[in-house]
N, C-alpha and C positions, 0 to 999 in steps of 0.2 A: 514452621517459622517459630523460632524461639528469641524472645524480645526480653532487656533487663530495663525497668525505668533505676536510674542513675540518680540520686538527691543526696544533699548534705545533710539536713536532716529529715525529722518526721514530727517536728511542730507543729503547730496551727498557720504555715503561713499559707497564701494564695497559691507559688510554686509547688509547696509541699503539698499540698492537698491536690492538685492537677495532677504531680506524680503517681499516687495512690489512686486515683481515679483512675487515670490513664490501666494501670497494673489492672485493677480490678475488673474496667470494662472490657480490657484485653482479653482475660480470661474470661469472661462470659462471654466473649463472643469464640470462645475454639483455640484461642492462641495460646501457644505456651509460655506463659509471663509470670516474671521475676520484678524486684524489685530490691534495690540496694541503697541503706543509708550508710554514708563514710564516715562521716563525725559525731553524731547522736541523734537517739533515739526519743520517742517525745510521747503526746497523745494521739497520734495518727497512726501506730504500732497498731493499736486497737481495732483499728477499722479496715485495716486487708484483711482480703479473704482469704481464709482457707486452705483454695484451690492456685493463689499466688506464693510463687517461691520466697522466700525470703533472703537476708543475708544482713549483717549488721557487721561496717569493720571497724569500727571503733578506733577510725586514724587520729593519730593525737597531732601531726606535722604537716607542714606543704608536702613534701614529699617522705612520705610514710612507706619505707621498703617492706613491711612487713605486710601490712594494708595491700599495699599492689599485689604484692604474688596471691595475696590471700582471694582477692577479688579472679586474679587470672585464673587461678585453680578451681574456680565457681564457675567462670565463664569454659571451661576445656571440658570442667564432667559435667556440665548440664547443654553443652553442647551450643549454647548461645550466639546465635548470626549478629542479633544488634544491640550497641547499647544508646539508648535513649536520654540523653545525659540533660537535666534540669538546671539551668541557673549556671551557678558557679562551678557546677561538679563538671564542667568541659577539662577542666584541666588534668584533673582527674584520674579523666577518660583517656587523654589524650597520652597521660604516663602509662596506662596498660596498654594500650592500642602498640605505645612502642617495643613491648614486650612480646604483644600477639597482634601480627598486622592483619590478620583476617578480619578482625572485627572492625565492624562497619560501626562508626560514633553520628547520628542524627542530634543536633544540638537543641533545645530548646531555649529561646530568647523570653524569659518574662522580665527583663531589666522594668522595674519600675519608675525607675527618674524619667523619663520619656522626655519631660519635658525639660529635661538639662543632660539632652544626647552630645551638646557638644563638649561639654567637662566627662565624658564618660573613660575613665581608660583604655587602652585598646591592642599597645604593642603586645600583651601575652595572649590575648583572647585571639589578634590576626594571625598570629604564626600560629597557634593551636588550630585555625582554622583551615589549614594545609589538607589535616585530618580527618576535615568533616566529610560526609556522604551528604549532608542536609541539613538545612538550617530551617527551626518552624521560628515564627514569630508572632506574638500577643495580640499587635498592631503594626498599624501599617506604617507607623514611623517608624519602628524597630528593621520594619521589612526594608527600608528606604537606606536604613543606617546599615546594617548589614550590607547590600548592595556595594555601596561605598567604601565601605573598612577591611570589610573580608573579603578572603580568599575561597570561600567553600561559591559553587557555583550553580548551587541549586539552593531554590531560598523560597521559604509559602508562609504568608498570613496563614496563621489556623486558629481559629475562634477556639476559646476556651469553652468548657461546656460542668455547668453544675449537676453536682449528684448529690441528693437528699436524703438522708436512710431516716427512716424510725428509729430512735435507740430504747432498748427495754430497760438501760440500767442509769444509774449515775443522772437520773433528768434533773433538770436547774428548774427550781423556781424562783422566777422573779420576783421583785419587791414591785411597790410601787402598787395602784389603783389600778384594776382592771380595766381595760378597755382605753388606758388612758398612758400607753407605755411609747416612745419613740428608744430605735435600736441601732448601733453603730456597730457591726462588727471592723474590726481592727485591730491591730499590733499596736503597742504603745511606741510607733516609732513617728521621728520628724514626719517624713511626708506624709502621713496620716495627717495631720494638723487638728491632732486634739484640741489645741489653742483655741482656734476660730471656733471651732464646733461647741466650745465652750459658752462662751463670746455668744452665738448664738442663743445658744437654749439660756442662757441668762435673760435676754429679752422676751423670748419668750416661756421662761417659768415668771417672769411678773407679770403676766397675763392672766399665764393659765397654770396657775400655781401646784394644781390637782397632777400634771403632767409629768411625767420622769424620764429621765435618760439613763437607761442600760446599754454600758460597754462592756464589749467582750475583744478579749485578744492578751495576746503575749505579754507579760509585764515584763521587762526584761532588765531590770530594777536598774536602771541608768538615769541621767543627767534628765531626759525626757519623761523616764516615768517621773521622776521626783518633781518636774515642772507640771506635769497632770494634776497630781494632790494635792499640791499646793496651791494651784488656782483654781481648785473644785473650793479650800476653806476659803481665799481672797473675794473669792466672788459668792460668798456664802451658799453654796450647792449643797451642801454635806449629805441631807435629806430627801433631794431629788436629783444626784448623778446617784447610780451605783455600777459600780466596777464587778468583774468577774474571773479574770483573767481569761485560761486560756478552754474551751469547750469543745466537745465533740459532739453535741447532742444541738446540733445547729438548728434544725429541723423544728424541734422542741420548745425551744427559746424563741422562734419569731412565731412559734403558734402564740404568742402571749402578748405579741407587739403589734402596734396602729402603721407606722411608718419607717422606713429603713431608711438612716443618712450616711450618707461618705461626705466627707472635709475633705480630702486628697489635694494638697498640692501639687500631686503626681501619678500616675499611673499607667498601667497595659489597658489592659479591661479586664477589671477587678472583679473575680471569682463573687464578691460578696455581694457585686450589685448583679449578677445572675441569679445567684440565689434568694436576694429579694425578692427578685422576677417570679423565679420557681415555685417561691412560697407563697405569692399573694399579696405581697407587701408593696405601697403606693411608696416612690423613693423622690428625697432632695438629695443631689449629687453635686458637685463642682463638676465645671466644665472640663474634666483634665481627659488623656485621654482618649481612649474610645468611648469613653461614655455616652458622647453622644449620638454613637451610633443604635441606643438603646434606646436611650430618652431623645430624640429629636424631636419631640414636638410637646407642648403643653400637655394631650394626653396621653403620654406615656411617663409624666413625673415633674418636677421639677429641677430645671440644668441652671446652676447659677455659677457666677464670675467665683473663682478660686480666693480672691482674695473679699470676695465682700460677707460677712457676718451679715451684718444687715438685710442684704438681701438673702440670705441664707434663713435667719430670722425669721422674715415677712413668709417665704415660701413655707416654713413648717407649720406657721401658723391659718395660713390659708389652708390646707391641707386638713389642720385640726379643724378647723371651720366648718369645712364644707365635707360633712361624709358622702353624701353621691359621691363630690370627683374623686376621694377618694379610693372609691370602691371603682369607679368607672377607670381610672389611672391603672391602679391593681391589675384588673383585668385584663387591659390592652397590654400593659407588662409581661404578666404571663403567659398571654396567649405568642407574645413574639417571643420570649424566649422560649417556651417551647417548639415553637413552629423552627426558628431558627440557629438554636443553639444545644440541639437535642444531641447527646453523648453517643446515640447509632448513628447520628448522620457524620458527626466529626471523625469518631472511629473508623467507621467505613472507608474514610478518604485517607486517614493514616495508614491501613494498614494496606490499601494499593500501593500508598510509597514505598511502606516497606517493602514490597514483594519489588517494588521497581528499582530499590536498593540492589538488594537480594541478586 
């Protein structure tokens, strides 16, 4: 079986990083896997293995003639049965697939607006979905929405799964008083809702003054970064937000941190609140989401209302409070996702599909 994960690019985002996982674990477990970014290449280059094929086509257009045959001609000498197409690269897919109809396209759904499926576009994604062999989904509203819109006829929830490496180079140290650090990973994008998260930790840094907020993720120096900066001076943060952009050494960075937050106006089930789980970190999330099929209960974290600060606030602080629940939360976190969100048990179930493709 020979398998290409399909991405746009190789950023720090949730997608991106599932794709590289996926390529990686693939290849540890026997499969012969590839991995293709269309449009650019980022910090996540870094982190395939070895033992993964590569290919970078560096399309500049929607529809890039040079890009396609380039990709066709990858998939004919390496002999490729599926390509595993991420996000937006369906359409992609769907332009080589026309060229070579052997290949079998598996769609991956991580649409994050989840919760604004019904503004979601749809006419070019359902006619591409003529194409599919199979449709995986993030969540089970996604599974729901698929059902509905598309055409492809075979369609599965598949739990995202995090992967944690050591990194020996490039490690980040954070600012900020030991022991006394709260962590958001995130893209500096709207549904992230930097804002609120703000909002928040301003309540609580006049509490607990000693306490700091490290963000990490994508600056992606737009309208929304500019409204981050701006309200870190408005609300006089300067001292205790620090920003980092975008990192690979993820592992590294929550070894230095108390608790992992998500602001999310919107999501799948967000790679970053796994790897909270993974690492050990007690998390405050918004209710968006799967998330609470993580945190459903008091001890496994705090789940609050998307739009309330305040309570978002109260939660961090109770959390700083009391280190037992902290430590007690942690644990129950990681102990289910690993128990339930382990990268053999997800792979395992992928790659019967694929054979069932196949």
């Amino acid at each position: 079986m020979k398998v290409l994960q399909l991405i746009d690019t190789l950023q720090t985002g949730g997608a991106e990083r599932l794709a590289v996982n996926y390529a990686n674990g693939l290849s540890r477990l026997g499969i012969d896997s590839h991995i293709c970014a269309t449009r650019a290449e980022g910090l996540l280059l870094n982190t395939i293995d070895e033992s993964v094929g590569y290919l970078f086509l560096n399309r500049s257009k929607t529809i890039d003639f040079r890009a396609i045959f380039k990709l066709r001609s990858y998939l004919i000498l390496n002999k490729i049965d599926i390509v595993h197409a991420h996000a937006s690269s369906y359409f992609f897919a769907t332009l080589v697939k026309l060229t070579l109809p052997r290949i079998k396209i598996v769609w991956h759904d991580h649409y994050g607006n989840s919760e604004l499926l019904s503004q979601r576009p749809k006419r070019v994604l359902s006619l591409c979905s003529l194409g599919f062999s199979y449709a995986f989904c993030v969540n089970q509203k996604l599974k729901t929405w698929n059902k509905e819109h598309l055409f492809v006829k075979r369609i599965k929830y598949i739990k995202n799964f995090p992967v944690l490496k050591k990194s020996q180079k490039d490690l980040t140290l954070l600012k900020g008083v030991e022991g006394k650090r709260l962590l958001c990973l995130a893209n500096l994008r709207d549904q992230k809702n930097h804002s609120m998260l703000l909002d928040a930790f301003k309540i609580v840094n006049n509490e607990f003054s000693d306490w700091s907020l490290h963000c990490v993720g994508k600056d992606f120096d737009d309208k929304c970064s500019r409204q981050f900066f701006s309200k870190i001076k408005s609300l006089k943060l300067n001292k205790s937000v620090h920003f980092y952009d975008s990192k690979t050494d993820i592992l590294n960075i929550m070894s230095q941190c108390e608790i992992g937050l998500l602001s999310s106006k919107s999501e799948g089930l967000p790679l970053a609140l796994l790897e909270y789980g993974m690492s050990g970190l007690p998390v405050v999330v918004t209710d968006v989401g799967d998330c609470s099929l993580l945190v459903n209960d008091k001890s496994f974290g705090q789940l609050v209302d998307k739009n309330d600060y305040k309570q978002f606030a109260e939660s961090i602080k109770q959390l700083i409070l009391d280190k037992d629940y902290r430590l007690f939360c942690a644990d129950n976190l990681n102990q289910k996702v690993t128990r339930e969100y382990s990268e053999k048990h997800v792979l395992s179930d992928i790659i019967s599909i694929y054979k069932s493709i196949i």
